[in-house]
C-alpha positions in Angstrom: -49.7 51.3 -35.5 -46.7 49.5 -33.6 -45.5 52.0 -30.4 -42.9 54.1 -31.0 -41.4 52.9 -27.5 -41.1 49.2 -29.0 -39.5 50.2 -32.3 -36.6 51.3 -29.7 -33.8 48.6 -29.9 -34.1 46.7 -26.6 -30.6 47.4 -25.3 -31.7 50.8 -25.3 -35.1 50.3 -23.9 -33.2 48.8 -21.1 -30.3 50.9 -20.8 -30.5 51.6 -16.5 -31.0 54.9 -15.7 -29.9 55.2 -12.2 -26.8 53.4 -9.9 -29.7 51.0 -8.4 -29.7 49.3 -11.9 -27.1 49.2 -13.2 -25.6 45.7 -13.8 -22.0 44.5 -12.5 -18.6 46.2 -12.6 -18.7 45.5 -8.7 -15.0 46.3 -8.4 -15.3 49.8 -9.3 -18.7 50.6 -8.7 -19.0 48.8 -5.0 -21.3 51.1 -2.3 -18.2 51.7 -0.8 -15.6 52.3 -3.8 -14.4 55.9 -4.8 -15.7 56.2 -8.6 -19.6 55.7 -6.8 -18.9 58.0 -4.0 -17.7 60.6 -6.4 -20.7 60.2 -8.6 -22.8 60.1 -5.5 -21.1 63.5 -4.7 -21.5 64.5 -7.8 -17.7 65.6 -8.2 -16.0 63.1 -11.1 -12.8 63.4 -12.4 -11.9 63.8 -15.6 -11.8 59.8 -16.5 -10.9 57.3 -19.4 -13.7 54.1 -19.4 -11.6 50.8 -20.7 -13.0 47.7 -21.4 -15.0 45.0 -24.0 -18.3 46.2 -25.7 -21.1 46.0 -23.9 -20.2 46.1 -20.6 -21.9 49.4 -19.7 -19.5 52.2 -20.2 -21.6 54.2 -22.1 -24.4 53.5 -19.9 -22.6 54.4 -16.6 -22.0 57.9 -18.5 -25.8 58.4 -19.1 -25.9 57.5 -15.5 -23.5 60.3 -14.6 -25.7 62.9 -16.8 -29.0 62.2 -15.1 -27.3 62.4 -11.6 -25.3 65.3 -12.5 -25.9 69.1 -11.9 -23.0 69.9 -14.3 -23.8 70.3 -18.4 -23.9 67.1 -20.4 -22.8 67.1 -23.7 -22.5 64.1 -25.6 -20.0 63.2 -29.0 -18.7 60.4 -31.2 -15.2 60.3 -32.1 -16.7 58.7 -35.3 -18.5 61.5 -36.7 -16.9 64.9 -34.7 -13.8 66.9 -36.1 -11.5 69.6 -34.6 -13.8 72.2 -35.4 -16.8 71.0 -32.9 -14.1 70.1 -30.6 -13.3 73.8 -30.5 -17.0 75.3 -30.7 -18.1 73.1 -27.0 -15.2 73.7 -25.5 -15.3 77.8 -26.5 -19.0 77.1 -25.3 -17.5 75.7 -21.9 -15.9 78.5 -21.5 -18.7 81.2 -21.3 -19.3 82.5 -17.8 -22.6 80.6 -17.4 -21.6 77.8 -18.3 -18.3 77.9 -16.6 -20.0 78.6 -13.7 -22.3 75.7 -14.2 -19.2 73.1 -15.5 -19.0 71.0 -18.6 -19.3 67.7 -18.7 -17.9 66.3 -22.1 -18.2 62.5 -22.8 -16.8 61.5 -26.0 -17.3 57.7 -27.2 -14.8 55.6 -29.2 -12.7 58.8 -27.9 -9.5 56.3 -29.6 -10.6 57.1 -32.7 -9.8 60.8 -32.2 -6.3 61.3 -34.1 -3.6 63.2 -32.3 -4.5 66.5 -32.9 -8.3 65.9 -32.0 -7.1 65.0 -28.7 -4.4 67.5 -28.5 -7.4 70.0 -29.0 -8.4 69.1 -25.2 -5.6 69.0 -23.4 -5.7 72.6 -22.1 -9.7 72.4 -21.3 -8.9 69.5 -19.1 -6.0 70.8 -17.6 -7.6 74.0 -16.8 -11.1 72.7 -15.5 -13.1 74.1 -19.1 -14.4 70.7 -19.2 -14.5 67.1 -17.2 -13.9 64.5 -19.8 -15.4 60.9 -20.0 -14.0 58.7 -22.7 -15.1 55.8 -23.6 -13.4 53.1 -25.8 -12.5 49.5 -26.3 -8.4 50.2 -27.2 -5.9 50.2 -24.7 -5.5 53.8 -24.0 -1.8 53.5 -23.6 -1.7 52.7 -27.7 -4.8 54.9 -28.5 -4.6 57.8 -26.2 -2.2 60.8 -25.9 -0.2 60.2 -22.9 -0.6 63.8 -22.3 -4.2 63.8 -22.4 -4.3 60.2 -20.4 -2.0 61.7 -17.5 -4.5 64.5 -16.8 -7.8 61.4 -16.5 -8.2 58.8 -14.2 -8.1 55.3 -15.8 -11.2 52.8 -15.2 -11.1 49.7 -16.1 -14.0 48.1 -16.7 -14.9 44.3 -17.0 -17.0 42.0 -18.9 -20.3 41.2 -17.6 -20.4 37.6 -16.0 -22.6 34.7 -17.0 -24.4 35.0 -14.1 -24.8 38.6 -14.4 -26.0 38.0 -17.8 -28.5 35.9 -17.4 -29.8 38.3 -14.5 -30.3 40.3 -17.4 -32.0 37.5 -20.0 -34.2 36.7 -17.3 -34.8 40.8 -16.8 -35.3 41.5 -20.4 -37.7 38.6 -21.3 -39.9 38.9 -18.6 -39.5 41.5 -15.5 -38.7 44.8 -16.9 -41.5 47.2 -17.9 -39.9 48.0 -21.1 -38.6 44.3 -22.0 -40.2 42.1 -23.7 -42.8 41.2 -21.2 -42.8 37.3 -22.4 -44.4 35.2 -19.5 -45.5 32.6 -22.1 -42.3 32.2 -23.7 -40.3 29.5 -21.9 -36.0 29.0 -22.3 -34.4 26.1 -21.7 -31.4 26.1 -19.1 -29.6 24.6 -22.1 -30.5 27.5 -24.4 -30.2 30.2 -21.8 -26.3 29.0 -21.1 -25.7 28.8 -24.6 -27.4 32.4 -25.5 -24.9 34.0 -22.7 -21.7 32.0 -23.0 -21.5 32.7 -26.5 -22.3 37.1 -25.7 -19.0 36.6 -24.3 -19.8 38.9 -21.5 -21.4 41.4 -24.1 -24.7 42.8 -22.7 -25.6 45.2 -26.1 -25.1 41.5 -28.1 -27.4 39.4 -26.3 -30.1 42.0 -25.9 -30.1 42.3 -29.6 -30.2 38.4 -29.9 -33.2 37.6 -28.0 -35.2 40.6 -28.8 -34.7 39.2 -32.7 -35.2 35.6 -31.5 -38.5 36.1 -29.7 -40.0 38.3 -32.3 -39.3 35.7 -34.9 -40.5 32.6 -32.8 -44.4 32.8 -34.4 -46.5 30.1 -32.7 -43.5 28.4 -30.8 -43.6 28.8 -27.1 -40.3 27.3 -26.1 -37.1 28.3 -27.3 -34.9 25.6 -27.6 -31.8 24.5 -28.7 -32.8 23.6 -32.5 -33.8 27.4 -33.0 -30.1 28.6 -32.4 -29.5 26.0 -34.7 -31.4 27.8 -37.2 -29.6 30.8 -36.8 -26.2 29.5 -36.3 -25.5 32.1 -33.5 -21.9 33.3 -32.9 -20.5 36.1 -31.6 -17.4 37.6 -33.6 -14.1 36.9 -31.6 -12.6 39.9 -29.8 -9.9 40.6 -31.8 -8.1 43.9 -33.1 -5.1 42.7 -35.7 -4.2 46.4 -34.9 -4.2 46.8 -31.1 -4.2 45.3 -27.7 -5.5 42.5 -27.9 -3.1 41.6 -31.3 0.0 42.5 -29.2 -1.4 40.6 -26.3 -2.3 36.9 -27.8 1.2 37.1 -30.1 3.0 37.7 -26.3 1.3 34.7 -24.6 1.6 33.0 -27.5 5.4 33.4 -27.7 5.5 32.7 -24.0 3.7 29.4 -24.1 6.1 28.1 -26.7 9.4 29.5 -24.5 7.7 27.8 -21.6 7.6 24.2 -23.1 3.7 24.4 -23.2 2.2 22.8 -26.2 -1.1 23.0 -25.5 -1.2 26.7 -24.8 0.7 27.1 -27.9 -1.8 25.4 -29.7 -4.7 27.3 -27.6 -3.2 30.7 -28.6 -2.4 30.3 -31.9 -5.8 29.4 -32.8 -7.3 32.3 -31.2 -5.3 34.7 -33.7 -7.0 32.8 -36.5 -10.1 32.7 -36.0 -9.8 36.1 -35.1 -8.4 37.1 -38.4 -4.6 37.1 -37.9 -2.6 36.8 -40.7 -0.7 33.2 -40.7 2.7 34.9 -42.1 2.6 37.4 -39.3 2.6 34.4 -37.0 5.0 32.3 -39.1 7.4 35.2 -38.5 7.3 35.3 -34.8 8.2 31.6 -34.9 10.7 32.1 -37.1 12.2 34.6 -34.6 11.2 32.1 -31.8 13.5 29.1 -33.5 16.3 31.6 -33.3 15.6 33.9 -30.1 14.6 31.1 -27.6 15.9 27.7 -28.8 19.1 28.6 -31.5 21.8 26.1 -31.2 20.1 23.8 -28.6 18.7 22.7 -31.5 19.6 24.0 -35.0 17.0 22.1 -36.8 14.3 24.6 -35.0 15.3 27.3 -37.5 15.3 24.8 -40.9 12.0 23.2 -39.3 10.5 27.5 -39.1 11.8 28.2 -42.7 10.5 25.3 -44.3 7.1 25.9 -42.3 6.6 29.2 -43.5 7.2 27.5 -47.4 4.7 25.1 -46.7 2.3 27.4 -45.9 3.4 29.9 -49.0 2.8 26.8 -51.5 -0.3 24.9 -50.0 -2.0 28.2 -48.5 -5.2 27.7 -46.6 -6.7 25.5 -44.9 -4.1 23.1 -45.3 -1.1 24.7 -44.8 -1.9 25.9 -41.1 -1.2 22.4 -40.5 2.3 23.6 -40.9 2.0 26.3 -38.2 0.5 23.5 -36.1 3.3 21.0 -35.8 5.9 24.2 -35.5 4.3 25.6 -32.9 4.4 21.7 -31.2 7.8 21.1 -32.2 9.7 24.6 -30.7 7.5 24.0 -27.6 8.9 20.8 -27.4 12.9 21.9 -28.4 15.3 22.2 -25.5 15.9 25.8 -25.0 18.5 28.1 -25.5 18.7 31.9 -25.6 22.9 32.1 -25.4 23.3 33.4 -29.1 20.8 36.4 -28.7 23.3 37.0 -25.1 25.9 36.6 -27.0 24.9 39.4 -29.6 23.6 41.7 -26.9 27.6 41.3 -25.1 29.4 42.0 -28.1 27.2 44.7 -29.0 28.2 46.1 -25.1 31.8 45.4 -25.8 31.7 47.5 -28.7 29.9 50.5 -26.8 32.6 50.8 -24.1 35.7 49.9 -26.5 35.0 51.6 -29.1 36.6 50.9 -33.3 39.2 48.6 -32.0 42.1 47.8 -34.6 42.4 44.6 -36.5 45.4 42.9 -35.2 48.2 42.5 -37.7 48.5 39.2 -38.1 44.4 39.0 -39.5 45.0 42.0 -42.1 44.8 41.0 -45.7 48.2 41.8 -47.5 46.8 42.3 -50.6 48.6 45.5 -51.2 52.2 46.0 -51.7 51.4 48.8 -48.7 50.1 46.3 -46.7 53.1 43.8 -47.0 55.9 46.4 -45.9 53.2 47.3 -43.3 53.9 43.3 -42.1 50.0 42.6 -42.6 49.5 38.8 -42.2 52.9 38.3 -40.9 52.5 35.3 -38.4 49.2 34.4 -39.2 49.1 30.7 -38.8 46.8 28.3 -40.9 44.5 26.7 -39.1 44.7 23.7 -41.6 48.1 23.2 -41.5 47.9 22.7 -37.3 46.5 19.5 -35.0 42.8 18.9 -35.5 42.6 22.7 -37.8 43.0 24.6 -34.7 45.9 26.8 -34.1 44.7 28.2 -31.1 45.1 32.1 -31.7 42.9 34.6 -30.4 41.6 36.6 -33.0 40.4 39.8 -30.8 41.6 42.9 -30.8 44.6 42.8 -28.7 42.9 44.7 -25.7 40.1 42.0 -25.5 42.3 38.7 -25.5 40.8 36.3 -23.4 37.6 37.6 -23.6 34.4 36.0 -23.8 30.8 36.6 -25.6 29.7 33.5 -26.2 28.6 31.3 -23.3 26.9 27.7 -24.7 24.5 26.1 -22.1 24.2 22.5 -21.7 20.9 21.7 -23.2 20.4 19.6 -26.3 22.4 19.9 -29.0 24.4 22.5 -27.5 25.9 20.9 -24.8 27.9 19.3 -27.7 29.4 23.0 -28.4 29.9 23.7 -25.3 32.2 20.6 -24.7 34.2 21.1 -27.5 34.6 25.1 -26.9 36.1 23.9 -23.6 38.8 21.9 -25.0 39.1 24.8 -27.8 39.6 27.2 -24.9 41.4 24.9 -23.1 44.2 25.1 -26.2 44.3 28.5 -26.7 44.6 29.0 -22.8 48.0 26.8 -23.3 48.8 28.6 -26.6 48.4 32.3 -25.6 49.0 32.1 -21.6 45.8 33.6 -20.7 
C-alpha cells in the first residue's frame, strides 16, 4: 500500500516550515527587515498578505503558527459565515485565551462580504484577535477600508525564475519529502520552459512536475516533446472583475494617448486572452477617439464606431481584427484633449454663474407674449451677413468675451483654430471687446 505521506500533494509536502526555508520575498522578509524581526519577536501586527498565487502567503502564515506562542486558528473566506466569525472571536475573548492571544488568519479573506468583515473590526481594534489575511485582490477594492486601516499592508511578489528553479531542482531531487528522482534528468530547455510558463507560481509548478514525473514510465529524461504532449500553460492572471482588469484597461489607454502602438497592441491582447470582453474594450476606444484625440482628427470617432460594427457583424475571431487596426490607428492620430477642457470650463462657468438669462435677442418670439416682450428683436441672420458670420456673441451678457473653447494646433485642428482666430478676430471688431 502506497504511503500516506506520498498521497500528500507535493506543494504541501514541501510547504517550509521554518524562516530558514522559506523561498524569496527578500524585500520584506530580509534578516534585517521589520516583518522578520517581528516574527522573530514573536509580536506581528495585525497584517493584510497581497500578491499572485503561489507566492507563499499562506505558507509564511503556517510559518507564523509554528513560531508563535499565541493561538492559531485557521479559516477560509470560502466556506465560513458570520456566525463562526462570531463563535472564535467570542472564543478570543475568554480570559485564557485572552491572556494567551489569538491569532486569526483568514485566506481569500476578499471573499468575505461587508458585513463578514465588519464582524472584526472591533476584535482588531481592541486586541481580541491579530488578523492575517491572505488574498490575491487588491485590498483597496476588496477590503473594508475600515478594517484595512487597522492592518499593515504586505505586499508580496512573484517568485523569480531563478528562485523557481531553486525549487524544481529542490523538489525533484534534494528534499526529503520531494520526489527524490536522481535518475530522472531535465533538460535546461525543459527546466526554463516548466518555470517561465508558472509565471512565478510555486503551488503551479510543484503540481506540474510531481504529475509529469509520475507519468513518465520507462523515460529517464524529460524533454521538450513531453510538454508537448501535455500542451502545458498556465492560465493568464486576469480578474475581468478586479485589479488587474482596471489595471491593463489603464495602461492600455495610456499606450494609445502616448502614441505607442506597439504597447497598444501588447495590452490589448493581454485582456483577451485573459477573457476580456471585446465590447468592453471597443468602448474605451470609443471614449479614447473622443477623450484624447477629438477634433485633431474627427475621423478617430467614425473609424471607433464603425470598429465596434465590425466587430458586432463579423464577431470572433475575425472581427478583433477591427480592434487591432483601431487601437494602431488612435495611437497613431495627432492628439487633442481641448473639447473634453472645453466641457469641464463651461461646466465651471456654470458653477460660479449660476442660470444665466438668455439674452433677448436669442429668445424665440413665438408667442404674442414674447413679441411685446421684444424677443428676437435685433437678432441678425447669420446668412444674410459676409461669409454667414454676423459676428454676435451669443453668451449671456455677463460672459461676453469669454472663452471655453481653446483649439490646439495639431492635425486637423489647427485648421479650427485658424479660422476661430479670424472668427474672433470679427466679433472683436463687431462687439468692442
Amino acid at each position: 500500500m502506497e504511503n500516506y505521506s506520498t498521497q500528500i500533494p507535493l506543494a504541501e509536502r514541501l510547504r517550509p516550515k521554518t524562516l530558514g526555508e522559506f523561498l524569496g520575498q527578500n524585500k520584506i522578509m530580509g534578516p534585517q527587515s521589520l516583518l522578520r524581526k517581528s516574527l522573530e519577536n514573536d509580536c506581528v501586527p495585525s497584517m493584510i498578505f497581497w500578491g499572485p498565487p503561489g507566492c507563499g502567503k499562506t505558507t509564511l502564515a503556517h510559518i507564523i503558527k509554528e513560531k508563535s506562542k499565541k493561538r492559531f486558528i485557521s479559516i477560509s473566506a470560502v466556506s465560513s459565515g458570520v456566525k463562526e466569525l462570531k463563535t472564535l472571536i467570542a472564543e478570543a475573548r475568554e480570559p485564557d485565551a485572552r491572556k494567551q492571544g489569538t491569532i486569526l488568519f483568514i485566506d481569500e479573506i476578499h471573499r468575505f462580504n461587508k458585513g463578514q468583515q465588519d464582524a472584526l473590526l472591533g476584535a482588531v481594534e481592541d486586541g481580541t484577535v491579530t488578523l492575517i489575511g491572505a488574498t490575491t485582490e487588491n485590498p483597496g477594492f476588496e477590503v473594508n477600508k475600515a478594517l484595512l486601516s487597522r492592518c499593515q499592508l504586505i505586499l508580496f511578489a512573484p517568485l523569480s525564475e531563478e528562485e523557481l528553479k531553486i525549487l524544481l531542482e529542490t523538489a525533484l531531487k534534494n528534499h526529503p519529502n520531494g520526489l527524490l528522482r536522481t535518475d530522472i534528468s531535465v533538460a535546461p530547455e525543459v527546466a526554463d520552459k516548466l518555470v517561465h510558463q508558472s509565471d512565478g507560481d510555486a503551488r503551479f509548478l510543484l503540481n506540474q512536475i510531481e504529475w509529469i514525473i509520475g507519468n513518465l514510465g520507462d523515460r529517464k529524461e524529460l524533454d521538450l516533446s513531453v510538454l508537448e504532449e501535455i500542451q502545458y500553460k498556465k492560465p493568464l492572471r486576469y480578474d475581468k472583475s478586479g485589479e488587474e482588469h482596471y489595471n491593463l484597461i489603464s495602461v492600455f489607454h495610456k499606450s494609445i494617448r502616448g502614441s505607442d502602438p506597439d504597447a497598444a497592441l501588447y495590452w490589448l491582447h493581454r485582456m483577451i486572452q485573459g477573457g476580456e470582453d471585446p465590447r468592453f474594450i471597443l468602448r474605451r476606444l470609443i471614449r479614447i477617439a473622443m477623450e484624447d484625440i477629438g477634433l485633431a482628427d474627427p475621423n478617430a470617432l467614425l473609424l471607433a464606431t464603425s470598429a465596434r460594427e465590425a466587430f458586432d457583424f463579423l464577431g470572433i475571431p475575425e472581427g478583433l481584427i477591427a480592434l487591432d487596426e483601431l487601437a494602431i490607428y488612435l495611437s497613431l492620430a495627432p492628439k487633442s484633449n481641448s473639447v473634453e477642457i472645453a466641457g469641464m470650463a463651461a461646466d465651471q462657468i456654470i458653477e460660479r454663474t449660476g442660470m444665466l438669462p438668455v439674452p433677448i435677442a436669442f429668445r424665440n418670439p413665438v408667442t404674442r407674449i414674447g413679441k411685446d416682450l421684444g424677443y428676437g428683436k435685433d437678432y441678425e441672420y447669420d446668412h444674410n451677413s459676409n461669409g454667414a458670420y454676423s459676428g454676435q456673441d451669443h453668451l449671456p451678457k455677463a460672459l461676453n468675451g469669454t472663452t471655453i473653447y481653446r483649439p490646439t494646433l495639431y492635425g486637423k485642428e489647427k485648421q479650427l483654430a485658424e479660422r476661430l482666430q479670424a472668427l474672433n478676430s470679427i466679433k472683436k471688431q463687431k462687439n468692442g471687446f
